[in-house]
C-alpha positions in Angstrom: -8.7 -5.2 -4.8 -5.6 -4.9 -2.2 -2.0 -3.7 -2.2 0.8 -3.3 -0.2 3.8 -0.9 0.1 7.0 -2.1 1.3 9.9 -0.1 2.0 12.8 -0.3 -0.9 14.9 -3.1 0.8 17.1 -4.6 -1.2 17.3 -7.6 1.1 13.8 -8.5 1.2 12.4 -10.8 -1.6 9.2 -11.7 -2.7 9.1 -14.8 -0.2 9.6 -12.2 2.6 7.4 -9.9 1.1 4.4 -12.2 0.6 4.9 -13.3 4.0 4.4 -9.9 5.6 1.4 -8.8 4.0 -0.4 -12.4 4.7 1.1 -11.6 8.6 3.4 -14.6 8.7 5.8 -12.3 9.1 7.2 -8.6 9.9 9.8 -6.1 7.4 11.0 -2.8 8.6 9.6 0.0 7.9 11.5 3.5 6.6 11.1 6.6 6.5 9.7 6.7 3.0 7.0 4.5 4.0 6.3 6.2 7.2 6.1 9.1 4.9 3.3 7.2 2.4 1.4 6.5 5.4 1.4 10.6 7.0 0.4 11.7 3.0 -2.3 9.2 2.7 -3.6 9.8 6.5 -3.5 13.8 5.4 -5.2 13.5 2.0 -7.6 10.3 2.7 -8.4 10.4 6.3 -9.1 6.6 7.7 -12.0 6.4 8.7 -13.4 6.6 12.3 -17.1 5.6 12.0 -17.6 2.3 10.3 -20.9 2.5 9.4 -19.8 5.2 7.3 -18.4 2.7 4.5 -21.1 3.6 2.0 -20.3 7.3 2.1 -16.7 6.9 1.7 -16.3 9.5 -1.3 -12.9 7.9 -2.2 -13.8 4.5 -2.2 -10.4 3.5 -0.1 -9.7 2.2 3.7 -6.3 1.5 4.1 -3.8 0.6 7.6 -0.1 0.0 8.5 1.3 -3.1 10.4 4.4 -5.2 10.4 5.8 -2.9 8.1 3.7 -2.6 5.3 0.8 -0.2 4.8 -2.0 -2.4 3.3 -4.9 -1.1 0.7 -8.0 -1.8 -0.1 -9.9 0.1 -3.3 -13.8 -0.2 -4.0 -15.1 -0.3 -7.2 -16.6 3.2 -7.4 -14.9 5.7 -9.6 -13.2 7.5 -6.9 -11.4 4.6 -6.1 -9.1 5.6 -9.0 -8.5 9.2 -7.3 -7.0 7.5 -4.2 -5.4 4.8 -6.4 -3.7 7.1 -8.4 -2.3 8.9 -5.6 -1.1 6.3 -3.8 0.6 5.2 -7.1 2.6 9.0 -7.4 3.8 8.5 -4.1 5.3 5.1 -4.1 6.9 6.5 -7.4 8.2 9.5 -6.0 9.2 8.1 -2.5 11.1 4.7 -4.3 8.8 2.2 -2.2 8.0 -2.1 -3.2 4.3 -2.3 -4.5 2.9 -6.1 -3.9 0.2 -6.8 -6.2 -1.4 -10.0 -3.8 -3.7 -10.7 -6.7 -1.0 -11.6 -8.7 1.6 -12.7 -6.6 4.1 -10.1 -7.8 6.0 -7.5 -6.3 7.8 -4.2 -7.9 10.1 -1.8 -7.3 9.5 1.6 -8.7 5.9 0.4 -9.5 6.2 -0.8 -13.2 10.0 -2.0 -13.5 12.2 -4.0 -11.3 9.8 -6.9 -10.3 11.2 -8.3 -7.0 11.5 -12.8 -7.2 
């Protein structure tokens, strides 16, 4: 399954949002979500060799464009080690999670959904 982190922009709405992650369109980034990207990069290193996929011990691959960072989680059960970080950090750095799967978008993960 996929998700996306946004920065916390109060003027962006879910139309905007949705648009950016399908890459009909471009958000700005911040600081915070430059920040997500460095701590995920540090702790989860992307992955260089492709053919490696299979031995991906955290079962995660993940980028940034047009202001979003996009991820992608496996269905091994170290996906949930990656997943769970990624959830800490949007909480502690204030950042929009989009849910694509459902067509929703939050801010401060499980309040404040974004119309």
């Amino acid at each position: 399954f996929g998700l996306a982190i946004f920065a916390n922009n109060t003027r962006n709405d879910l139309h905007d949002i949705s648009e950016t992650y399908y890459g009909r369109n471009s958000l700005a980034s911040s600081k915070q979500l430059e920040q997500l990207y460095t701590d995920t990069n540090d702790r989860f290193p992307a992955l260089i060799d492709t053919d490696a996929v299979e031995d991906l011990s955290w079962g995660m691959d993940f980028s940034r464009d047009r202001g979003c960072i996009t991820y992608f989680f496996g269905t091994r059960p170290d996906s949930d080690i990656a997943f769970d970080f990624v959830l800490e950090k949007v909480r502690e750095l204030d950042l929009v999670l989009y849910d694509p799967q459902g067509h929703i978008a939050y801010a401060g993960v499980e309040s404040n959904s974004i119309k």
